[in-house]
C-alpha positions as CSV (number, residue, x, y, z in Angstrom):
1,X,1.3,39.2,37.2
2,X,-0.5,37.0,34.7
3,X,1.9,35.1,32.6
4,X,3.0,35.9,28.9
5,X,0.6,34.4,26.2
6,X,2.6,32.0,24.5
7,X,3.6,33.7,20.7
8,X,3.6,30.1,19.2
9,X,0.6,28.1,20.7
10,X,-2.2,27.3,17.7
11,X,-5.0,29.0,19.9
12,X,-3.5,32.2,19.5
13,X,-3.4,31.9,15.2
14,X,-6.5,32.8,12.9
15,X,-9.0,29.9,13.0
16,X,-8.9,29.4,9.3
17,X,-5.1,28.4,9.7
18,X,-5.8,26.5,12.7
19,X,-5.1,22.4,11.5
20,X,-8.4,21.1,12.7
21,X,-10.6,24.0,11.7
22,X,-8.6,24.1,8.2
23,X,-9.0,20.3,7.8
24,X,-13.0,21.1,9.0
25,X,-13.4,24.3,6.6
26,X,-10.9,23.7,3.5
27,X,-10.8,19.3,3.7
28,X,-8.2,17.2,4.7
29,X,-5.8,17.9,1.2
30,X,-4.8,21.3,1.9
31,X,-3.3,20.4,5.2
32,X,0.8,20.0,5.3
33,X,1.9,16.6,7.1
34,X,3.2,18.6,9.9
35,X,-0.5,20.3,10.9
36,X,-2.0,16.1,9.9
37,X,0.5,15.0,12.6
38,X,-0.5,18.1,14.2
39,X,-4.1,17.3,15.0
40,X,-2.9,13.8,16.2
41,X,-0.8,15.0,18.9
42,X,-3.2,17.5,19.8
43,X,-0.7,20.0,21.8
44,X,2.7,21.4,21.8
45,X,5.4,22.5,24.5
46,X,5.4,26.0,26.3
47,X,8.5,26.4,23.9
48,X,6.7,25.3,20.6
49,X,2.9,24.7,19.1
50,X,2.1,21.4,18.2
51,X,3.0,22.5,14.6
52,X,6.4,23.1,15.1
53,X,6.9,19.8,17.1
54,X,5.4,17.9,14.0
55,X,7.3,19.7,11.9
56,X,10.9,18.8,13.9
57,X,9.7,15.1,14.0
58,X,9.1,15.0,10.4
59,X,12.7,16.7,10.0
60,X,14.0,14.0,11.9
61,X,13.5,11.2,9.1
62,X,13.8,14.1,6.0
63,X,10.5,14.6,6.0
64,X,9.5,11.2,4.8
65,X,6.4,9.5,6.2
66,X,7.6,6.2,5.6
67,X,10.2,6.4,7.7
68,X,8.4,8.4,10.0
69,X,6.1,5.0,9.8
70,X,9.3,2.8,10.9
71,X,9.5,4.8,14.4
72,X,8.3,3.0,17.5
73,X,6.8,4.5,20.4
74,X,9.7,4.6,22.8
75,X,12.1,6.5,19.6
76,X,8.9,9.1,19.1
77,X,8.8,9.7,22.9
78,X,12.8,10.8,22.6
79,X,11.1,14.1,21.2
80,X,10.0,16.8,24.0
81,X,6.7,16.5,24.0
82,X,6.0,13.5,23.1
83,X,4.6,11.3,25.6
84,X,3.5,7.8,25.7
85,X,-0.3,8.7,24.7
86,X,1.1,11.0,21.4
87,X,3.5,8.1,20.6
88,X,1.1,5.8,20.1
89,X,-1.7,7.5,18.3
90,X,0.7,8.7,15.8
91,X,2.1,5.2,15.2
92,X,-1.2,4.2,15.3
93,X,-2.5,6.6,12.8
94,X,0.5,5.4,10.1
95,X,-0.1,2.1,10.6
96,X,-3.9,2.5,9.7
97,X,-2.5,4.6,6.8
98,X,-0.5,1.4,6.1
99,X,-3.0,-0.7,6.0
100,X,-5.3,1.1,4.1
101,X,-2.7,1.4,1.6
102,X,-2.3,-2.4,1.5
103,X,-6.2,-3.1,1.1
104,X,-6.2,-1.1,-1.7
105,X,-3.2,-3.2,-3.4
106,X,-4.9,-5.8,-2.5
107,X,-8.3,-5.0,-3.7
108,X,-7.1,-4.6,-7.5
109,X,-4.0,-6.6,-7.2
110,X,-3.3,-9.0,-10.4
111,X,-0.1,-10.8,-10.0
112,X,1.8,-11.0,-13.7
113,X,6.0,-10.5,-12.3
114,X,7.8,-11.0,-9.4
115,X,8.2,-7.1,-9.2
116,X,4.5,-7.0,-8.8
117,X,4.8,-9.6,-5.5
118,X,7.6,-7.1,-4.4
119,X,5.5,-4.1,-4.6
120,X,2.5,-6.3,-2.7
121,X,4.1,-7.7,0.0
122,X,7.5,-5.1,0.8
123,X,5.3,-3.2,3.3
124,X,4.9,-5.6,5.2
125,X,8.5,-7.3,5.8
126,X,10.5,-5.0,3.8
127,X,12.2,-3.0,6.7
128,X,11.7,-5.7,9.9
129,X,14.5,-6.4,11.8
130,X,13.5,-10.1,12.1
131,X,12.6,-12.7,10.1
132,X,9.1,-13.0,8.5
133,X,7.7,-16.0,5.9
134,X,4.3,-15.0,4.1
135,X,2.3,-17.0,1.8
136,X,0.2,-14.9,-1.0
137,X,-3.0,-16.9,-1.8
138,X,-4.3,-16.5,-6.0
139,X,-7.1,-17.8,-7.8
140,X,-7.6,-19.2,-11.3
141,X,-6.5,-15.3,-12.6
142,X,-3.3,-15.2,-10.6
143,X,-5.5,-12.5,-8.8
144,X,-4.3,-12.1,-4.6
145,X,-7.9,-13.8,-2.6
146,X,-5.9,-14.3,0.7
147,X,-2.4,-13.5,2.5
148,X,-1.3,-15.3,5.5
149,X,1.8,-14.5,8.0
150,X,3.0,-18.2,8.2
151,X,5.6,-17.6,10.8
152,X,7.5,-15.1,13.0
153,X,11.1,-15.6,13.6
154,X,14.4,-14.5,15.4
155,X,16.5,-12.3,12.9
156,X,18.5,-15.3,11.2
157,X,15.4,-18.3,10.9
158,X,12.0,-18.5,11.1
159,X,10.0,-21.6,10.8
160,X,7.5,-22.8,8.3
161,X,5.0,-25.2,8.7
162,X,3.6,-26.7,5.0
163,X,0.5,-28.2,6.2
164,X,-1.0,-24.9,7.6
165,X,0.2,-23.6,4.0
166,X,-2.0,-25.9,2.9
167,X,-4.7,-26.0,4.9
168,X,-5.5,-22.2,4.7
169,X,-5.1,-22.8,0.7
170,X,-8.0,-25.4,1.0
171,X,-10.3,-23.5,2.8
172,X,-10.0,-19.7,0.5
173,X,-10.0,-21.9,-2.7
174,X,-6.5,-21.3,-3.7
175,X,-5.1,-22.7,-7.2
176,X,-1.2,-21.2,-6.7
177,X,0.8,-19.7,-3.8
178,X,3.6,-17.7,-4.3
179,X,5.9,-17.7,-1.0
180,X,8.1,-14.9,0.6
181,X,10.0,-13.8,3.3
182,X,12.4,-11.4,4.5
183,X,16.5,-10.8,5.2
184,X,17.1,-8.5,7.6
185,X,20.7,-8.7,6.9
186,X,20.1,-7.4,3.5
187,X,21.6,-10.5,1.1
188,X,19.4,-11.1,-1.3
189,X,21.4,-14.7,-1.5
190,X,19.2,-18.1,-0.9
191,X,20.6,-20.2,1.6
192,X,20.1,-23.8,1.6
193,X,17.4,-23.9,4.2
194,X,15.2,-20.9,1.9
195,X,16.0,-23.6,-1.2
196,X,15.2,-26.7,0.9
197,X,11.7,-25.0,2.5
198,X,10.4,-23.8,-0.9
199,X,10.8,-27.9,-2.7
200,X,9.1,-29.1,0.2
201,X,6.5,-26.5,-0.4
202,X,6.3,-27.5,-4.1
203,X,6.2,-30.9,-3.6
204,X,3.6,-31.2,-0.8
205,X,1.7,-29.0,-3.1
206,X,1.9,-31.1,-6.2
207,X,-1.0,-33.8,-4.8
208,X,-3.3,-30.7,-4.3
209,X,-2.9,-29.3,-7.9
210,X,-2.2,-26.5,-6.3
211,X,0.8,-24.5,-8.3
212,X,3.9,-22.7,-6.6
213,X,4.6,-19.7,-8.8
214,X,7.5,-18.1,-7.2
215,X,9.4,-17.4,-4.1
216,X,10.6,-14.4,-3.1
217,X,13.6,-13.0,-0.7
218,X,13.0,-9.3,0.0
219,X,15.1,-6.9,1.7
220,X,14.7,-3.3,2.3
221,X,15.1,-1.8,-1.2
222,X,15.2,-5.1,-3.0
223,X,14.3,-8.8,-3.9
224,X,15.4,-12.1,-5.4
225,X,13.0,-14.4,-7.6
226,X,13.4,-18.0,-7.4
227,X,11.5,-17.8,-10.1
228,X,13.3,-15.1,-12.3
229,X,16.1,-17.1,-11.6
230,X,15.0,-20.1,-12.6
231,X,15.5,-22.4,-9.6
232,X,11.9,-22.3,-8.3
């Protein structure tokens, strides 16, 4: 007896609403984020099409792709369905979406506030779980040339080392640097090592005429400016 044709697999639907021959025929736009996800995964269970997987993934974190972004591969393959090879082209796939985003920034980014260092550099460290220090490289019209991940760190210190600051500010042409890193724990409160790093910074910067325009502590869904504050 030849088994049951599965009601839900994508083979069995019209080819127009099929992801990959919609995306081919109609562009990538009309697709939903469930069929996009859809086409990355490639296949389904016997129980569901690779649709209705995407689509109960995507419920998972409310439908939110940058959440969706903050999964790693061994959460994704909690899914049935998802195996090692899916988990990791569709954290592969945000992360190029991340990136590209970032470029873009990047590309036309002028910095004139501390929100506009927030908005530049919060994809990056905003929701790690340990500690990052980043260094945003600007030329004469306080426009971003260069960004540099100084150092990678346990959850409660990283470590910073000035002369490769400086070094790396040399060699792009840099005239001001505007520092940041991340609290996982989510206080937006300097502590004295954050104050004591950032005058070293300044100061070792000073002989190179090279400015220090702000420093910036970011958490998950906000910041603190030394500058703002008035204690750069």
């Amino acid at each position: 007896m030849q088994d049951k044709i599965n009601p839900l697999s994508i083979k069995q639907w019209a080819e127009e609403d099929r992801p990959r021959e919609k995306l081919l025929h109609k562009g990538r736009g009309v697709l939903s984020d469930a069929e996009l996800v859809a086409i990355l995964i490639g296949s389904g269970t016997k129980q569901e099409s690779a649709v209705e997987l995407s689509k109960r993934i995507l419920s998972s974190v409310s439908n939110n792709l940058n959440e969706l972004g903050k999964l790693s591969v061994k959460q994704l393959m909690r899914f049935n369905g998802i195996g090692e090879a899916k988990a990791i082209t569709i954290a592969a796939a945000l992360e190029l979406g991340r990136r590209r985003r970032n470029e873009a920034l990047i590309d036309k980014k002028k910095i004139d506030s501390s929100k506009a260092v927030f908005e530049l550099i919060h994809p990056f460290i905003g929701d790690l779980l340990h500690e990052e220090f980043w260094v945003v490289y600007l030329n004469n019209s306080n426009k971003v040339i260069f960004k540099l991940q100084l150092s990678k760190g346990g959850i409660t210190a990283t470590l910073v080392d000035v002369r490769l600051i400086l070094k790396c500010a040399l060699e792009v042409g840099a005239t001001a640097l505007i520092l940041a890193h991340n609290h996982p724990s989510g206080s937006l409160i300097p502590s004295d090592a954050d104050r004591l790093i950032t005058q070293k910074i300044k100061s070792a910067s000073q002989s190179l005429d090279i400015k220090i325009l702000d420093h910036l502590i970011v958490t998950e869904k906000a910041y603190f400016s030394f500058s703002d504050q008035g204690i750069l």
